[in-house]
KEDRENKE-524163 format. One line per field, with one value per residue (C-alpha): residue number from 1; residue in one letter; x, y, z. Coordinates in nm, 3 decimals, decimal comma, padded with zeros to 5 digits. Example, Ala and Ser with C-alpha at 12.3 -4.5 7.8 and 13.67 -1.06 7.14 Angstrom:
// residues 2
n	(1; 2)
res	(A; S)
x	(01,230; 01,367)
y	(-00,450; -00,106)
z	(00,780; 00,714)
// end
This chain:
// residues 199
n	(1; 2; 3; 4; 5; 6; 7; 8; 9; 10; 11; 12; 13; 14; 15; 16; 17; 18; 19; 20; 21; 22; 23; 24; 25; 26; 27; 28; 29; 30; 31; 32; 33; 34; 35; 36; 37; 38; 39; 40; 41; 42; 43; 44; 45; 46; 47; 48; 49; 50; 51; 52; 53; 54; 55; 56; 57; 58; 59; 60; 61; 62; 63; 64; 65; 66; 67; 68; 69; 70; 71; 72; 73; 74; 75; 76; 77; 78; 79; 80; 81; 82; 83; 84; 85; 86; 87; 88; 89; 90; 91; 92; 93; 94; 95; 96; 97; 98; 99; 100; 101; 102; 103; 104; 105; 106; 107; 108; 109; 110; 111; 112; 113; 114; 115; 116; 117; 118; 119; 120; 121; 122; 123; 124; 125; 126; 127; 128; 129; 130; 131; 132; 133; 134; 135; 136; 137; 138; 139; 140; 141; 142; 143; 144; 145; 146; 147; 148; 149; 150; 151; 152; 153; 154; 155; 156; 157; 158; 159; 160; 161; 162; 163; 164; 165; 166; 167; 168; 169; 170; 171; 172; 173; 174; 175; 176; 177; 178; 179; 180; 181; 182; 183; 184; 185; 186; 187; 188; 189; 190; 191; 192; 193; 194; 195; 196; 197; 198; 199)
res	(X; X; X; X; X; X; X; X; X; X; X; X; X; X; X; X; X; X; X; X; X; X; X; X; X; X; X; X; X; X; X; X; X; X; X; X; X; X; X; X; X; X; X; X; X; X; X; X; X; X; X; X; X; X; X; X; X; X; X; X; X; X; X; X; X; X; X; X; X; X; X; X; X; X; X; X; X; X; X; X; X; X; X; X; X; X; X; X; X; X; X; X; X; X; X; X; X; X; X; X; X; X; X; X; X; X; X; X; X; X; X; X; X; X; X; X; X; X; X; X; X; X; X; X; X; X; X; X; X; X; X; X; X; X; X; X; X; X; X; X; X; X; X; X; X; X; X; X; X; X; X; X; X; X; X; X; X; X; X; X; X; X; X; X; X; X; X; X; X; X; X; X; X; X; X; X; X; X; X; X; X; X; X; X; X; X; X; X; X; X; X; X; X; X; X; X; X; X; X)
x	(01,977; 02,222; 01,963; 02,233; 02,258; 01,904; 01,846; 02,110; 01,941; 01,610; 01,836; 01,905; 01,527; 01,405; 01,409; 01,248; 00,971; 00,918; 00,888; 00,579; 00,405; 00,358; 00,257; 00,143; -00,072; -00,134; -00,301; -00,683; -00,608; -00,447; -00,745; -01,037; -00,829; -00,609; -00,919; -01,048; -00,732; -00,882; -00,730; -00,350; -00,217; 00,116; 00,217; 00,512; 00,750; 00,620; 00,870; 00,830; 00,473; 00,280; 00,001; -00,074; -00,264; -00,492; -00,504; -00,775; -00,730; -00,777; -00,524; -00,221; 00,003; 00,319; 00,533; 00,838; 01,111; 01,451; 01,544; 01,691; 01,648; 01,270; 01,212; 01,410; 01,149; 00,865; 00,954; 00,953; 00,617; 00,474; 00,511; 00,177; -00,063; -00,246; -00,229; 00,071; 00,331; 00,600; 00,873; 01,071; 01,396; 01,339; 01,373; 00,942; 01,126; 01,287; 01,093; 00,903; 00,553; 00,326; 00,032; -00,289; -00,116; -00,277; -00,665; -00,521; -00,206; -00,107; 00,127; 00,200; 00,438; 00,627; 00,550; 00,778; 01,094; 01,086; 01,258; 01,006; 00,668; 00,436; 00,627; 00,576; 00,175; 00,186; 00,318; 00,045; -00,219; -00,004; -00,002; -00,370; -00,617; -00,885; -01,139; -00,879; -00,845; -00,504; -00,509; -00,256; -00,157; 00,091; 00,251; 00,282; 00,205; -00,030; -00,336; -00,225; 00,034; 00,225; 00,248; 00,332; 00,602; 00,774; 00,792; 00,948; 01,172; 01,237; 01,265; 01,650; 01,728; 01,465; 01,611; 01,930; 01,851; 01,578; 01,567; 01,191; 01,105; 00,812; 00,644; 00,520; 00,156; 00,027; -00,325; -00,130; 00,094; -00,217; -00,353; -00,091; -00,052; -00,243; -00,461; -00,826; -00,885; -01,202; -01,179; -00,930; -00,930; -00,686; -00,635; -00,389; -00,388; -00,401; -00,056; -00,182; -00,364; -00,586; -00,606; -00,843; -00,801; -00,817; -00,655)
y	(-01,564; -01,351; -01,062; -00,769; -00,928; -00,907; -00,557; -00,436; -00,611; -00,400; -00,081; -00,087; -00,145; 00,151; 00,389; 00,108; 00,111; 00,501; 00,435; 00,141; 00,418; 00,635; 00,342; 00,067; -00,172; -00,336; 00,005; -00,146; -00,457; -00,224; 00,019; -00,300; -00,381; -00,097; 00,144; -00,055; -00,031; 00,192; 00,400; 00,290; 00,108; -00,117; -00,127; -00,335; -00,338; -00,025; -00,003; 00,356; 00,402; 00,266; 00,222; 00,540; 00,687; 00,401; 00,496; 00,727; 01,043; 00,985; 00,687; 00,754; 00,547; 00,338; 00,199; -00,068; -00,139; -00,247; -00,079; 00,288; 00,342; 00,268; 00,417; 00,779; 00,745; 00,664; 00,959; 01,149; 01,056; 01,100; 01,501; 01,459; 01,303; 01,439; 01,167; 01,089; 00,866; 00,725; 00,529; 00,316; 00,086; -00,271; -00,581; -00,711; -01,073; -00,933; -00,616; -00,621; -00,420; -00,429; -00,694; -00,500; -00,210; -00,137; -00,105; -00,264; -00,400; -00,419; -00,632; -00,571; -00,814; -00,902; -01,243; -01,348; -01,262; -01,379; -01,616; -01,780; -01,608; -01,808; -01,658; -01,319; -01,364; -01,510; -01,140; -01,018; -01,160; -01,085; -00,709; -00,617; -00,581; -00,856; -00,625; -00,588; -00,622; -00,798; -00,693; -00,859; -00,792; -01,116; -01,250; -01,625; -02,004; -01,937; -02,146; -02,212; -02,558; -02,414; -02,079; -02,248; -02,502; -02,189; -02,030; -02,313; -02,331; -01,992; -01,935; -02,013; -01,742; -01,434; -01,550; -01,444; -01,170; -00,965; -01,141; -01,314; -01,665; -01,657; -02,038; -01,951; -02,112; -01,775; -01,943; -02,241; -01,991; -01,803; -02,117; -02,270; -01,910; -01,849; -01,615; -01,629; -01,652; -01,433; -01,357; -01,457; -01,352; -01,476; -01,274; -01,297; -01,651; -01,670; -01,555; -01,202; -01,274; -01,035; -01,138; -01,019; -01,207; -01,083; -01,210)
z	(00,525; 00,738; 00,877; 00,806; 00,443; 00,401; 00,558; 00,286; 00,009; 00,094; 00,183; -00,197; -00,288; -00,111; -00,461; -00,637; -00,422; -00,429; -00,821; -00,663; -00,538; -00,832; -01,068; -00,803; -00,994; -00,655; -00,517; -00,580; -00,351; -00,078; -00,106; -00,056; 00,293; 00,415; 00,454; 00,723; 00,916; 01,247; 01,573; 01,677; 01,376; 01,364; 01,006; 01,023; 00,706; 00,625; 00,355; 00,214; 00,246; -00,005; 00,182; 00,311; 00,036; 00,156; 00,563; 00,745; 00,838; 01,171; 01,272; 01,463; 01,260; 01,422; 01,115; 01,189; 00,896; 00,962; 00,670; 00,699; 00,373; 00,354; 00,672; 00,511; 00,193; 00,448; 00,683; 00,313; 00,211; 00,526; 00,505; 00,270; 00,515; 00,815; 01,034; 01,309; 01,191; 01,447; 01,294; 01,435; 01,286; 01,462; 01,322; 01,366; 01,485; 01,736; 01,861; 02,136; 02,202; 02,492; 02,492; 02,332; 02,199; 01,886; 01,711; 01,388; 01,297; 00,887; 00,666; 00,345; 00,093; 00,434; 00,531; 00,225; 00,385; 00,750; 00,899; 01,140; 00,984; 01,208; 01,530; 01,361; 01,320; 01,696; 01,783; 01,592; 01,815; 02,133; 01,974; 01,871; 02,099; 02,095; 01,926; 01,708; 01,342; 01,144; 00,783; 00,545; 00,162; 00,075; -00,232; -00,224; -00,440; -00,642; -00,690; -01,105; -01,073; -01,370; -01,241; -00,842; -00,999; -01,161; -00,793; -00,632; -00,906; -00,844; -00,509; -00,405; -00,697; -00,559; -00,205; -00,304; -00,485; -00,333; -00,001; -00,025; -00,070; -00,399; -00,262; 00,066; 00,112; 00,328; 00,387; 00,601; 00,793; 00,931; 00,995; 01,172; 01,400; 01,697; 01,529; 01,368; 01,029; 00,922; 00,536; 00,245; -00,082; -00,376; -00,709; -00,994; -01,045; -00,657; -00,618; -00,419; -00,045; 00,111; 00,458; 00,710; 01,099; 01,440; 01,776)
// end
């Protein structure tokens, strides 16, 4: 998909996921990973903010959207928390960081929409330092056949209309990336991965 097509497609989601934050029935699964997320943090997609209800008061938080939208409701919601929050609009497939930049770097429901995700986890490892923690929230096939037949089904429709592919098998792009698998946990039928590697 065209990259400006897809930045306006989340430009227009960026009230939708304001509403996320005030009933987010994913907030248990972001607080069992996102707490651990420790000094310079790289939240990339950082959407509006959802997960920094979740975040220590002590980080010093660097978020990346290439949304303007998101990145106006994350700039909003981060008037309520005490740690520093740098955002910047970049486009994570084409940004570029310093090698061991940051503590922790954090993904949330991103992995769905890029267009070379195993590149993007490659940065990862290039990004965090090597005592370093990557923590990842993903949708993607779920474990239930019925359930993962309806995704694939599914996915040239929620490609063109919210801009994220629904079959992604999450557990084979970490695996296929240069970085180091050290937990996974599936829920909801194993469409929802909690992902904890390092570099």
């Amino acid at each position: 998909m065209d990259r400006q097509l897809l930045v306006r497609k989340f430009d227009k989601q960026a009230k939708k996921y304001k509403k996320r934050q005030e009933n987010g029935h994913a907030n248990k699964f972001r607080q069992r990973i996102f707490h651990e997320a420790k000094g310079k943090v790289l939240e990339v997609a950082i959407g509006s903010g959802l997960n920094f209800p979740f975040y220590s008061r002590d980080i010093e938080l660097t978020g990346l959207d290439f949304s303007h939208e998101m990145l106006k409701a994350a700039q909003n919601a981060a008037k309520d928390y005490p740690f520093k929050t740098t955002l910047i609009q970049e486009d994570v497939e084409t940004v570029e960081f310093n090698e061991n930049s940051f503590d922790t770097i954090v993904s949330s429901a991103s992995l769905c929409a890029y267009q070379e995700p195993v590149t993007v986890l490659n940065s990862f490892q290039k990004w965090c330092k090597p005592e370093g923690k990557i923590l990842m929230m993903e949708h993607g096939i779920s474990t239930n056949k019925l359930l993962a037949g309806m995704q694939k089904s599914l996915d040239p429709l929620a490609l063109k209309v919210v801009g994220c592919h629904q079959n992604r098998d999450i557990s084979d792009i970490v695996k296929r990336s240069d970085l180091t698998l050290v937990r996974e946990e599936r829920y909801l039928a194993g469409y929802l991965y909690l992902i904890w590697a390092k570099s």
